[in-house]
C-alpha positions as CSV (number, residue, x, y, z in Angstrom):
1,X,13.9,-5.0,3.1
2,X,10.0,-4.6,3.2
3,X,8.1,-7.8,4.0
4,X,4.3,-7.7,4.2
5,X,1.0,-9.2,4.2
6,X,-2.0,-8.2,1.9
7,X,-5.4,-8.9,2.9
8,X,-8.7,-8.2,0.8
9,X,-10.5,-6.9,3.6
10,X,-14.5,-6.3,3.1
11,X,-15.4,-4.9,6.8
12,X,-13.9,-3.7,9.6
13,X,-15.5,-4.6,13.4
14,X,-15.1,-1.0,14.6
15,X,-14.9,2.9,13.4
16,X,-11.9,3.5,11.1
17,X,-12.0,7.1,11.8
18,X,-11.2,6.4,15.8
19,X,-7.7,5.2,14.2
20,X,-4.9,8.3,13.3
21,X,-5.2,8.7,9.3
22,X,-2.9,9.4,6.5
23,X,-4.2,11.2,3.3
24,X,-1.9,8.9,0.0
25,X,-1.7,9.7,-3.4
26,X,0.8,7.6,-5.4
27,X,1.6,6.6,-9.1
28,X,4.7,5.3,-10.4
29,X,7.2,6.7,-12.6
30,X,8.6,4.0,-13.7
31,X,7.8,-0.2,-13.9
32,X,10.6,-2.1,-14.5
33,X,12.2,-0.7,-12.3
34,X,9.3,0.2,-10.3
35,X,9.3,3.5,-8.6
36,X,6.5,5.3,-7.1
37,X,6.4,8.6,-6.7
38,X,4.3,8.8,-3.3
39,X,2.5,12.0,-1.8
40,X,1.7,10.9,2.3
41,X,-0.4,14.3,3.7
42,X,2.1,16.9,3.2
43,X,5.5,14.5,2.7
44,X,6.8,13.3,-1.0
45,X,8.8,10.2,-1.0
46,X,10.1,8.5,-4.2
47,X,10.6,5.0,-3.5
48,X,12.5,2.4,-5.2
49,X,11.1,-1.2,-4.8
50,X,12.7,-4.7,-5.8
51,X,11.4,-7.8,-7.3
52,X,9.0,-10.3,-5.1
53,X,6.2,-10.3,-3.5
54,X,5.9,-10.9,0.0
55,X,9.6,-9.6,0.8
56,X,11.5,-7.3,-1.5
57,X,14.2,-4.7,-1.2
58,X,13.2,-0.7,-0.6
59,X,14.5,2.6,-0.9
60,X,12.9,5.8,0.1
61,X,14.6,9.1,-0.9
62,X,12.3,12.3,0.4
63,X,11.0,14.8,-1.8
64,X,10.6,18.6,-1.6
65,X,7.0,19.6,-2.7
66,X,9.0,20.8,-6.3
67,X,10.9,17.8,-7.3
68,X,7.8,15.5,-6.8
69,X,5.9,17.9,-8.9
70,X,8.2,18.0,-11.0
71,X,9.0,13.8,-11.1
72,X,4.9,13.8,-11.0
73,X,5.2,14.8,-15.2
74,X,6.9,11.7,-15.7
75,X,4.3,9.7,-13.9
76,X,3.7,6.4,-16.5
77,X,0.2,5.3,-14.2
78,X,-3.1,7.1,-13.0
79,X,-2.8,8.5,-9.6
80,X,-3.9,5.8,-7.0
81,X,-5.8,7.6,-4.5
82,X,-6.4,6.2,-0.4
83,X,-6.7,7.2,2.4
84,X,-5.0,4.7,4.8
85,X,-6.0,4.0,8.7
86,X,-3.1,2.9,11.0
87,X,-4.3,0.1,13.5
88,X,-2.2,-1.5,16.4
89,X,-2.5,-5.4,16.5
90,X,-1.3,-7.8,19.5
91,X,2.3,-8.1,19.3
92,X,3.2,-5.0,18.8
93,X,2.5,-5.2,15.0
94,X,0.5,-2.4,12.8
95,X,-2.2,-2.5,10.4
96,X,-2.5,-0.7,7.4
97,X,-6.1,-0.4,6.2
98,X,-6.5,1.5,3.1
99,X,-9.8,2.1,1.6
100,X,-9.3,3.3,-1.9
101,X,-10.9,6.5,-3.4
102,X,-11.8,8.0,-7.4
103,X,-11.7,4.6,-9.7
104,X,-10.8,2.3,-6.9
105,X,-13.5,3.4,-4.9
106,X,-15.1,0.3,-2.8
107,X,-11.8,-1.3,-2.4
108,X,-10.5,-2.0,0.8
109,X,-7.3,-3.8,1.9
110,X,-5.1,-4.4,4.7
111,X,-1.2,-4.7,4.8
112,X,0.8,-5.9,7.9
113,X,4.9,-5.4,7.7
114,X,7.3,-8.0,9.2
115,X,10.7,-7.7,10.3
116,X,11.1,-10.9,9.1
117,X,9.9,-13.9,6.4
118,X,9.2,-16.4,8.9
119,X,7.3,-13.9,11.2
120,X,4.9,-13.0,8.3
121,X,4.3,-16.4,7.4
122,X,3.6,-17.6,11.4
123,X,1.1,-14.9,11.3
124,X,-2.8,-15.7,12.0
125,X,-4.6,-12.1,11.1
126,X,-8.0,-11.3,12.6
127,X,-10.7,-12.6,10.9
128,X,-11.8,-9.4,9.6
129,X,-8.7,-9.2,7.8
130,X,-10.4,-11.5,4.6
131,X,-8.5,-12.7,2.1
132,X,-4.8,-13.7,1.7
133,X,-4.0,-11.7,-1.5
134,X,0.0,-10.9,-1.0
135,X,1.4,-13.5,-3.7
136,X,-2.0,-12.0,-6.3
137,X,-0.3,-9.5,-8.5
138,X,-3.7,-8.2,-9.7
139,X,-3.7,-6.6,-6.0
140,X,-0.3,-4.9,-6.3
141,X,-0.8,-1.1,-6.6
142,X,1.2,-0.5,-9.8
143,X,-1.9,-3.3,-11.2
144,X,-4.5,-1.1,-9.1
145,X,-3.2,1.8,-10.7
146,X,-2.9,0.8,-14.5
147,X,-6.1,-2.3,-14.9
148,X,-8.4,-1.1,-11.8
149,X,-9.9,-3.2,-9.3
150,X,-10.1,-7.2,-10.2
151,X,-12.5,-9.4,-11.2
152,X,-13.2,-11.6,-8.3
C-alpha cells in the first residue's frame, strides 16, 4: 500500500543539490490499469498501481535493462522526465522533491509517503512545501505525462 502527500512546491529554503539525487524517467504502459514503466539511474521497475489517491495499492516487479526496453515500445504516454532530490524531515519521514525536466520543465513538487492514512493526514509540511495537491488529478503523473503542466 503506498500512501502519500503531494505538494506544489515553488521554492526550496536551501541547495537541492546538497541532498543525494536520483536521475527518473517514467511513462506508462498502460491506464486503466495504470502501469508505469519507470527507469530510476540505472534500475527499471514496472509498477502496478491501484485506484485512489492519497492511498492505493502497489506493486513493483524489477526490470532488466531489455525487458524495459522492450515494455518501453508499448509505452501509451510521453516520457516524464525528473530528476528527484531525497530530503529527510523531522520524524524520521523523507521528502521527495522532484523538479521536472523537457515539457514539464519549471514544475516542481514534493511527495511525502506514510505508513499509514491517519499519519498522512496528521501531517503539518514545512512551509516551503506549498500547495496541497494529492486529491488534484491534474497533478498525477500519468495527467503530467499525457495534458502537461496545469492551468493554475
Amino acid at each position: 500500500m503506498e500512501i502519500e502527500r503531494k505538494f506544489l512546491t515553488k521554492a526550496v529554503p536551501f541547495v537541492l543539490e546538497d541532498y543525494p539525487s536520483r536521475r527518473i524517467s517514467q511513462c506508462y504502459i498502460s491506464l486503466s490499469p495504470t502501469i508505469r514503466l519507470r527507469r530510476q539511474d540505472q534500475d527499471f521497475i514496472l509498477t502496478v498501481k491501484g485506484k485512489g489517491l492519497m492511498a492505493k495499492e502497489e506493486f513493483e516487479l524489477p526490470l532488466s535493462r531489455e525487458e524495459y526496453e522492450k515494455l518501453l515500445e508499448k509505452a501509451e504516454t510521453p516520457a516524464v522526465e525528473k530528476r528527484r532530490y531525497l530530503v529527510p524531515l523531522k520524524g524520521g519521514l523523507m521528502a521527495e522533491v522532484d523538479v521536472y525536466e523537457g515539457p514539464l520543465a519549471g514544475l516542481m513538487t514534493t511527495e511525502v509517503e506514510f505508513f499509514s492514512v491517519e499519519e498522512a493526514k496528521a501531517f503539518v509540511p514545512p512551509d516551503w512545501f506549498g500547495k496541497d495537491v494529492t486529491m488534484e488529478k491534474a497533478y498525477k503523473n500519468t495527467s503530467l505525462a499525457l495534458y502537461g503542466i496545469p492551468e493554475e
